[in-house]
C-alpha positions as CSV (number, residue, x, y, z in Angstrom):
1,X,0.0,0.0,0.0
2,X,1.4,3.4,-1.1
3,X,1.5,5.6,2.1
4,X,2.2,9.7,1.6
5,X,2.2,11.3,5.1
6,X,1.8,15.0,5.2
7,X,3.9,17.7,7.7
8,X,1.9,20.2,7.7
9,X,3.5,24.0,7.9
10,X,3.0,27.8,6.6
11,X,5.6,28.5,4.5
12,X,7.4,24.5,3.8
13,X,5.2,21.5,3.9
14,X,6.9,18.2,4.2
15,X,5.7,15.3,2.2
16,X,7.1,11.4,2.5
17,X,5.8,8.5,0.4
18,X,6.7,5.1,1.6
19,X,5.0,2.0,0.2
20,X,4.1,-0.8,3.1
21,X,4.0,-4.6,2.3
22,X,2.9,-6.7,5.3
23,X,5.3,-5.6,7.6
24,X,8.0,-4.6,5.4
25,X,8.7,-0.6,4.5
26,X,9.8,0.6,1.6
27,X,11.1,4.6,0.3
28,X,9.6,5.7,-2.5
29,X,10.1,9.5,-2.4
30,X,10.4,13.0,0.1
31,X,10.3,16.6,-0.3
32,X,8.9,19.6,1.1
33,X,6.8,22.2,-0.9
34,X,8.2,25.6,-1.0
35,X,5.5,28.0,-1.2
36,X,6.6,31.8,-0.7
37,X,4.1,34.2,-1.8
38,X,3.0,37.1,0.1
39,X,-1.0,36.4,-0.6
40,X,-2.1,34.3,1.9
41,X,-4.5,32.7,-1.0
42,X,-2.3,32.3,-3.3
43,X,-0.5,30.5,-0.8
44,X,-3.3,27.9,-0.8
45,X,-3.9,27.9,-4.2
46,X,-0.8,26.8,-5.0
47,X,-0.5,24.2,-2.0
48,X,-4.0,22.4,-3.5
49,X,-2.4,22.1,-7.2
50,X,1.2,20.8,-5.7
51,X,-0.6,18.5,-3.5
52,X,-2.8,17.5,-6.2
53,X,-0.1,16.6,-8.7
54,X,2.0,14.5,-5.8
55,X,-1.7,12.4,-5.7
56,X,-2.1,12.2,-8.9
57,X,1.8,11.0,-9.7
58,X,1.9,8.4,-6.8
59,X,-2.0,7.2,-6.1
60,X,-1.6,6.9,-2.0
61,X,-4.2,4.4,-0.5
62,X,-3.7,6.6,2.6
63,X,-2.5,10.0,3.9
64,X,-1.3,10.8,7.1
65,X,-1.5,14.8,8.2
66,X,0.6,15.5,11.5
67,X,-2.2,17.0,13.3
68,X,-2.1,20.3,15.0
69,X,0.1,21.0,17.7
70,X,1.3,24.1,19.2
71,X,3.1,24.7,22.4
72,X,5.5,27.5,21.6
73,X,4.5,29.6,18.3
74,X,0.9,29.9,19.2
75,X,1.4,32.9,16.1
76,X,1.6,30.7,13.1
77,X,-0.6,28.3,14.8
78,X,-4.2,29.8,12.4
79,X,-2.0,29.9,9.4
80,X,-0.7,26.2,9.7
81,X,-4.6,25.4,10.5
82,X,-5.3,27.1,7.1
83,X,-2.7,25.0,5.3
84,X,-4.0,21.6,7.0
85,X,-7.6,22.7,5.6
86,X,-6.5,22.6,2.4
87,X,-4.7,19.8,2.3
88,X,-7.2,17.8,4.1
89,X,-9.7,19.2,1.4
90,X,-7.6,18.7,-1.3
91,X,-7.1,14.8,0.1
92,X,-10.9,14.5,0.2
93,X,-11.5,16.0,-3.3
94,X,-8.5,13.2,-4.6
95,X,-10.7,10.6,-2.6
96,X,-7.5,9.6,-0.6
97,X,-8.6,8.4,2.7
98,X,-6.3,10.0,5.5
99,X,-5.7,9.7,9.5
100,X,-4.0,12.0,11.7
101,X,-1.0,11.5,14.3
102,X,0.2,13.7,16.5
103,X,3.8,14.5,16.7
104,X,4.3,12.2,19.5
105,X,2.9,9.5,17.9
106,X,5.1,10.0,15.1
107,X,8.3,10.2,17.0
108,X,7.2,7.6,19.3
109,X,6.4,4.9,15.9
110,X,9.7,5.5,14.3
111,X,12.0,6.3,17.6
112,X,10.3,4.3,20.2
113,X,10.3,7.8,22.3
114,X,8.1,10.5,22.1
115,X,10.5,13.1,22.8
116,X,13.1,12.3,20.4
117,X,14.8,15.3,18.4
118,X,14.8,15.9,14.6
119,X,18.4,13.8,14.4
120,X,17.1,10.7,15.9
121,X,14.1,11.0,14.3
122,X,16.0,11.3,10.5
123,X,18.5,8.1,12.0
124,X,15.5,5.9,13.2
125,X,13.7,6.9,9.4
126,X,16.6,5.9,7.7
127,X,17.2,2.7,9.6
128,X,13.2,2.0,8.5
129,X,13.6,2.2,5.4
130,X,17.0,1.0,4.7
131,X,18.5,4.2,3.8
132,X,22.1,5.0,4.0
133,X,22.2,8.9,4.3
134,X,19.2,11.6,3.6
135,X,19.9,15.0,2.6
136,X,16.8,16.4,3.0
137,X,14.7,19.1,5.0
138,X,13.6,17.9,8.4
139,X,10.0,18.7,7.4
140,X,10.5,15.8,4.7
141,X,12.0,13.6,7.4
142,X,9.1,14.3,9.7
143,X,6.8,13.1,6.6
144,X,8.1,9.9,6.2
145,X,8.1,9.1,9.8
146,X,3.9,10.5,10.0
147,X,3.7,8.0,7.1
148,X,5.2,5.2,9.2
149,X,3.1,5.9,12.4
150,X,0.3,6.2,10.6
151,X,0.4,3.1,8.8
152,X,0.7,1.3,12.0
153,X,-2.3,2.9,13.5
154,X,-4.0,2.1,9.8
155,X,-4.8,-1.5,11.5
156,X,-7.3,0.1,13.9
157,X,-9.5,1.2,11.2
158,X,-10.9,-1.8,9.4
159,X,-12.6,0.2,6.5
160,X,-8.9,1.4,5.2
C-alpha cells in the first residue's frame, strides 16, 4: 500500500511516500513544498495544485497529516490550520482516505520515544527504510516518519 504522510507548515510543507507490504517498509520519495508568496490565498492555491499533482503521480491508498500542535508559536498556529484545511480538502476531493498523528505518535512509531529530536528521528527513518544517508529538509524527514506511524495505527480502522 502506497503511504504519503503529510507535515503540515505555513511556508514548507513536508511530504514522504513510503509504500508498506505486510510488515516490510519501503522509500519511495520526500520533499517539502516551498511555497513563498505574500497572498495568503495564493499561498493555498498553490498548495492544493502541488498536492494534487504528488496524488495524482503516486496514487496513496492513505494519507497521514501530522495533526495540530502548538506549544510555543501559538502565532503561526491559524495559518498552519489554514494549510491543513486545504490539504485535508484537497485529500478528500482526490478521494485519498487520511488519519492524523500527532507529533508524538510520530516520533514515538519511528524512535520508540516520544521526545526524540529531529536527528534521531532522520536516523531511526533511515534505519526503517534501509537508507544510508538523507539530505533532506527535516519537514520531509518528519513526513516519512507521519507515514510510518500512521500506517501502523491504519490497523485500527478496518474500513482502510
Amino acid at each position: 500500500m502506497v503511504i504519503l504522510g503529510i507535515d503540515p507548515g505555513t511556508s514548507r510543507i513536508g511530504y514522504g511516500i513510503i509504500e508498506k507490504s505486510g510488515h516490510r517498509f519501503e522509500y519511495k520519495n520526500c520533499g517539502v513544498f516551498e511555497i513563498n508568496d505574500s497572498e495568503k490565498g495564493e499561498k493555498l492555491i498553490k498548495l492544493e495544485k502541488k498536492l494534487s499533482e504528488l496524488i495524482k503521480k503516486h496514487r496513496p491508498k492513505l494519507a497521514v497529516v501530522e495533526s495540530l500542535f502548538f506549544l510555543k508559536n501559538k502565532k503561526t498556529a491559524i495559518s498552519v490550520a489554514e494549510a491543513r484545511g486545504v490539504i485535508l480538502l484537497t485529500l478528500f476531493k482526490n478521494k485519498v482516505p487520511f488519519l492524523e498523528v500527532t507529533p508524538k505518535e510520530a516520533k514515538l512509531a519511528v524512535s520508540g520515544w516520544g521526545a526524540s529530536d529531529k536527528k534521531a528521528i532522520q536516523k531511526s527513518v533511515c534505519l526503517i527504510l534501509k537508507i544510508k544517508k538523507m539530505k533532506v529538509l527535516d519537514d520531509a524527514t518528519d513526513a516519512l516518519a507521519i507515514a510510518i506511524a500512521g500506517s501502523l495505527k491504519k490497523s485500527a480502522y478496518k474500513d482502510l
